[in-house]
Each structure stands twice: as C-alpha cells, then as structure tokens.
PyMOL CGO cylinders between C-alpha atoms (Angstrom):
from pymol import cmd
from pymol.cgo import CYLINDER

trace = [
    CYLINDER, -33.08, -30.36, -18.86, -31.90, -29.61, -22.85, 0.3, 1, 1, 1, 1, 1, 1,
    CYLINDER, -31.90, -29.61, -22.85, -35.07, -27.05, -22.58, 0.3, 1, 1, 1, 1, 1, 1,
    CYLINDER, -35.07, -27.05, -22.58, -34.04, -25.58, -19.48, 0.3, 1, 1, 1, 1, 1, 1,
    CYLINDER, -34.04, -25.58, -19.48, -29.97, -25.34, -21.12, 0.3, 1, 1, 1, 1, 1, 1,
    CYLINDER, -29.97, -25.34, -21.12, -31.47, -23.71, -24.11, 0.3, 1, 1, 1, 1, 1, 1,
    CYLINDER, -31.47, -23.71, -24.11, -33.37, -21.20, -22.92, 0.3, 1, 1, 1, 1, 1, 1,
    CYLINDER, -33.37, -21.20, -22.92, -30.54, -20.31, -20.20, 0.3, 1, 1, 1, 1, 1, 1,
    CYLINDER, -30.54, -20.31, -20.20, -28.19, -19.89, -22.99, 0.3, 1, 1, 1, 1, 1, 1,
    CYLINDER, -28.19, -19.89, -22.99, -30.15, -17.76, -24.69, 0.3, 1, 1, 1, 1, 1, 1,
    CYLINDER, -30.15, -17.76, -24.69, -30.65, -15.36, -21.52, 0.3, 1, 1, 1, 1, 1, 1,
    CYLINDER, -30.65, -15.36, -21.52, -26.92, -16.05, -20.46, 0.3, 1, 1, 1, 1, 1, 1,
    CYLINDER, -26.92, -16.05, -20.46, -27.99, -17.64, -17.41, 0.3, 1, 1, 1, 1, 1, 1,
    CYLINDER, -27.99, -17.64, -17.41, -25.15, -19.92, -15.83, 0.3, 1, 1, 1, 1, 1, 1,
    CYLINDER, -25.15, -19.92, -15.83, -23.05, -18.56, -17.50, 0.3, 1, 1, 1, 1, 1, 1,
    CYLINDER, -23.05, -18.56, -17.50, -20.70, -17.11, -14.37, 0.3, 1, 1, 1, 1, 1, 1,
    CYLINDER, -20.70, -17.11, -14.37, -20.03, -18.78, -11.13, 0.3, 1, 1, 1, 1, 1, 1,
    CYLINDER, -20.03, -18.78, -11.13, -22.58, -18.44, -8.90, 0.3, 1, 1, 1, 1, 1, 1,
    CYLINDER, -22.58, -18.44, -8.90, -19.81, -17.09, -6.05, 0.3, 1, 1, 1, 1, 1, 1,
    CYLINDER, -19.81, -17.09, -6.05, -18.39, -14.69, -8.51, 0.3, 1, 1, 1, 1, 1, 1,
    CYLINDER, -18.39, -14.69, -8.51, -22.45, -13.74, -9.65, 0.3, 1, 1, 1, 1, 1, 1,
    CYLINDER, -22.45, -13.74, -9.65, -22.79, -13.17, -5.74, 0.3, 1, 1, 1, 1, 1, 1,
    CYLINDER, -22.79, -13.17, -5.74, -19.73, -10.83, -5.62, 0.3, 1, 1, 1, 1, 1, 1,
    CYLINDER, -19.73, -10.83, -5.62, -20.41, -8.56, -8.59, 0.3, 1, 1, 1, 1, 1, 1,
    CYLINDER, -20.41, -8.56, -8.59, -24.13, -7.98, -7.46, 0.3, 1, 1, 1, 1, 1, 1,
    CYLINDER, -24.13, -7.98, -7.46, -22.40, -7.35, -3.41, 0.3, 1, 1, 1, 1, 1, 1,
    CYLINDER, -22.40, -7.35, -3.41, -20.35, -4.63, -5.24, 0.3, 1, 1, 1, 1, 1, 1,
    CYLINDER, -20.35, -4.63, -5.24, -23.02, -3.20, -7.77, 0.3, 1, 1, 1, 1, 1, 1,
    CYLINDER, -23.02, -3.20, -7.77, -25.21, -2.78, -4.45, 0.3, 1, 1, 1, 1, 1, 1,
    CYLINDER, -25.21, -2.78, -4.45, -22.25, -1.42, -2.27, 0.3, 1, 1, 1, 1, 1, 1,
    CYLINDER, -22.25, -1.42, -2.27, -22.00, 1.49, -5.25, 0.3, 1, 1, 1, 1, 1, 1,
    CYLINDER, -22.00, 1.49, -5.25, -25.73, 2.13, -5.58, 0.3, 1, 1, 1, 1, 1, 1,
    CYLINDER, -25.73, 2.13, -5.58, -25.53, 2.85, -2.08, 0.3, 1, 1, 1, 1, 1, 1,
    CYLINDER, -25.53, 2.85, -2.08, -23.21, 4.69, -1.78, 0.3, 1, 1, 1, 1, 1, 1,
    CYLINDER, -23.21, 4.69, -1.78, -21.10, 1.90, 0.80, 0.3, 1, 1, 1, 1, 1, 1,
    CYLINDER, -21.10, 1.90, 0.80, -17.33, 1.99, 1.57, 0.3, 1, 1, 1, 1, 1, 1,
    CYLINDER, -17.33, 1.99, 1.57, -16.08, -1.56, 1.04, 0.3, 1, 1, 1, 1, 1, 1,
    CYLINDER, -16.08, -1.56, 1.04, -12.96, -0.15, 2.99, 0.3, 1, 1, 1, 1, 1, 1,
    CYLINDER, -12.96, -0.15, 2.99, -15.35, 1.27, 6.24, 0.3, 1, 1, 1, 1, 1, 1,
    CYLINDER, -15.35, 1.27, 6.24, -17.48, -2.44, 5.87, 0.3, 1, 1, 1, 1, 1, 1,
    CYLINDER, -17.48, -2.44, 5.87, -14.31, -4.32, 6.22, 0.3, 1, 1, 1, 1, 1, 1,
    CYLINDER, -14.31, -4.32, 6.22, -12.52, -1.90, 8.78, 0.3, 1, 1, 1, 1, 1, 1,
    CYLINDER, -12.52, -1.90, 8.78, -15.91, -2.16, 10.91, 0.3, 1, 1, 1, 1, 1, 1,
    CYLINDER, -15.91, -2.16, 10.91, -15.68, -6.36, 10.68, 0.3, 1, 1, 1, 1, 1, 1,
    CYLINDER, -15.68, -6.36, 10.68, -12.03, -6.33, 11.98, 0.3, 1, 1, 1, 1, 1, 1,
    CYLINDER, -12.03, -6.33, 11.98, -12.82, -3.91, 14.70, 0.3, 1, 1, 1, 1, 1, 1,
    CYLINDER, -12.82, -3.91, 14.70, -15.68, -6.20, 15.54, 0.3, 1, 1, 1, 1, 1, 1,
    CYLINDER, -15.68, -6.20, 15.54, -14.11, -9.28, 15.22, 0.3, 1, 1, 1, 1, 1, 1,
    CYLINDER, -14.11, -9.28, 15.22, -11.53, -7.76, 17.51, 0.3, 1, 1, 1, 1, 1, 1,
    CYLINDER, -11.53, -7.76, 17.51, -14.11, -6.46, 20.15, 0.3, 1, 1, 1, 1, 1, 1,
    CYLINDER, -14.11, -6.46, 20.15, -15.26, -10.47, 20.38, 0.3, 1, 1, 1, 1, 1, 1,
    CYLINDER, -15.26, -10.47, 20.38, -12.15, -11.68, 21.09, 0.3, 1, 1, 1, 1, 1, 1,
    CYLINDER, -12.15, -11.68, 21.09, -11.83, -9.30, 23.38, 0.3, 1, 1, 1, 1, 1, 1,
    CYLINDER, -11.83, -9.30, 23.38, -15.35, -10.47, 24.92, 0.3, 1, 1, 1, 1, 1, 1,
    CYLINDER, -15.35, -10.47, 24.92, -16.34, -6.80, 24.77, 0.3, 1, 1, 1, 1, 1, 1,
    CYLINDER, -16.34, -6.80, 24.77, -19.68, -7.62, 23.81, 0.3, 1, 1, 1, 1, 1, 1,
    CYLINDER, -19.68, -7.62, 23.81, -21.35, -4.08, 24.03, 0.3, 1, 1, 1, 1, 1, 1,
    CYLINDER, -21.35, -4.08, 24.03, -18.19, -2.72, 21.33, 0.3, 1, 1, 1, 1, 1, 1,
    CYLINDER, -18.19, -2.72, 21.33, -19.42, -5.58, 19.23, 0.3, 1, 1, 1, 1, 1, 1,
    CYLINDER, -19.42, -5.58, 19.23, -22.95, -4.98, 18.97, 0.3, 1, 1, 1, 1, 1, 1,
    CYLINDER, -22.95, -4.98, 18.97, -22.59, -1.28, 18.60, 0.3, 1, 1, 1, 1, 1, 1,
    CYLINDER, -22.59, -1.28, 18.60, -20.20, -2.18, 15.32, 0.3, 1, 1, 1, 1, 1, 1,
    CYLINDER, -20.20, -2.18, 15.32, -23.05, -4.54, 14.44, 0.3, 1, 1, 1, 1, 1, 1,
    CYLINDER, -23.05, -4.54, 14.44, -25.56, -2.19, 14.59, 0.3, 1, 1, 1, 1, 1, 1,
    CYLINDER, -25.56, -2.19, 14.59, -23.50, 0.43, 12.51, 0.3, 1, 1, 1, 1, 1, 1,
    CYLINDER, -23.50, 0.43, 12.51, -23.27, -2.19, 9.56, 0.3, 1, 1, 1, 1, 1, 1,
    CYLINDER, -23.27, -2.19, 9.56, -27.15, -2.73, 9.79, 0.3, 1, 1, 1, 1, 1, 1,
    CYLINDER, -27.15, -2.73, 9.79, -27.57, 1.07, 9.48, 0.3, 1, 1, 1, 1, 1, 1,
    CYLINDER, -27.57, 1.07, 9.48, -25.11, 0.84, 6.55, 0.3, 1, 1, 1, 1, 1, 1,
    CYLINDER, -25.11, 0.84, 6.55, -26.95, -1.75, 4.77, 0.3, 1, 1, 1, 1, 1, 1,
    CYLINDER, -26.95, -1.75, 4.77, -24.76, -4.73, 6.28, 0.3, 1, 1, 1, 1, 1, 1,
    CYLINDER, -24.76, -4.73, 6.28, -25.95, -7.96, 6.83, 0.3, 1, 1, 1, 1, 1, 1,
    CYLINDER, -25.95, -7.96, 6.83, -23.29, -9.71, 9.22, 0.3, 1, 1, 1, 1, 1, 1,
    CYLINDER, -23.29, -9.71, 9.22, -23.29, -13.60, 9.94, 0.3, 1, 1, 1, 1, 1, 1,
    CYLINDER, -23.29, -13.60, 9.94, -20.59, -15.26, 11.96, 0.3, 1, 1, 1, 1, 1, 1,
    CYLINDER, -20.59, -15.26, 11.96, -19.69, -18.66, 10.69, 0.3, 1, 1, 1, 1, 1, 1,
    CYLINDER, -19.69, -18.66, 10.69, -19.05, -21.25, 12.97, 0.3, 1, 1, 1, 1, 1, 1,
    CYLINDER, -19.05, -21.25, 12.97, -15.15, -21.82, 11.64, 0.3, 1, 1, 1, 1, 1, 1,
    CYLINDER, -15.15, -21.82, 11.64, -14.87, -18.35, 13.31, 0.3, 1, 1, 1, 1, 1, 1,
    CYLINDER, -14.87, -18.35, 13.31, -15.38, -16.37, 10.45, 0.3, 1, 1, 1, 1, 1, 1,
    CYLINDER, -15.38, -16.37, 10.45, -17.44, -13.67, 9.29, 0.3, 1, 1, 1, 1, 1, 1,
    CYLINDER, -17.44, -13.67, 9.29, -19.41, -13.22, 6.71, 0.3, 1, 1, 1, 1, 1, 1,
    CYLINDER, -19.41, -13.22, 6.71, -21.23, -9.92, 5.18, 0.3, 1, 1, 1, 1, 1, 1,
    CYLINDER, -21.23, -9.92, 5.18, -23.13, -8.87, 2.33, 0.3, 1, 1, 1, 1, 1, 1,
    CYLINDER, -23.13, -8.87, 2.33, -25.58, -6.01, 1.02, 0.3, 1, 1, 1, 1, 1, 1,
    CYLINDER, -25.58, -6.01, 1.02, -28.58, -6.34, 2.37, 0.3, 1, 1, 1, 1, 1, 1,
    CYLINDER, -28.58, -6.34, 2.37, -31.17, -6.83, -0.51, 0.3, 1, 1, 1, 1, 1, 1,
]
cmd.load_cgo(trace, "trace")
C-alpha cells in the first residue's frame, strides 16, 4: 500500500475526487467533440418530459439523437437520469 501511495504521488494519481475526475474528463470530451452541454441537457428534459408523458416513440427518438451525439443515457431507478460522453 506505501508503494502503491508513492508511486501515485509521484504521477498525481488520487489526487482529485474521483466524481470531480469524472466531470472534467465528461467536459474535455464534450469539447473535443464538438458537444453542446446546453443541447445534451435540453434533449434530457425534453426526454424526461416525453416519459412522463408516456410518449414513448418522442422518447426514443431524443434517445437516439444523444447516441448520434455521442450520449450515453442511463435512467436511474430514483427517477433520474444520468449521461455522459461516450468513451
């Protein structure tokens, strides 16, 4: 473990959160390419809306427009919704 604590402090590993790590790389992939974090989280409320409203088809179509976009979508079972990049 000492070994392992060394040699991550020498490579800064550990060194951040691993939820704010995961956030920084979302956003460093959203620029690279070329993704609207405004359109991703417009398209998620529109979906989110379109389920509620059991409009199923609406829902899928949104889905598949984040796919093409480089959006990976996963609804939580609290009712929320998740997304990232695509890696």
């Amino acid at each position: 473990l000492e070994t392992m604590q060394w040699l991550a402090s020498l490579t800064a590993l550990f060194k951040e959160e691993p939820k704010a790590y995961l956030q920084s790389l979302n956003d460093m992939l959203l620029r690279i390419g070329n993704i609207e974090k405004s359109e991703v989280e417009t398209l998620i409320v529109e979906r989110k809306q379109a389920r509620q409203n059991k409009d199923f088809a609406a829902s899928d179509r949104i889905r598949d427009r984040l796919t093409e976009l480089g959006i990976e979508v996963q609804d939580l079972p609290d009712g929320s919704t998740h997304w990232e990049v695509i890696r």
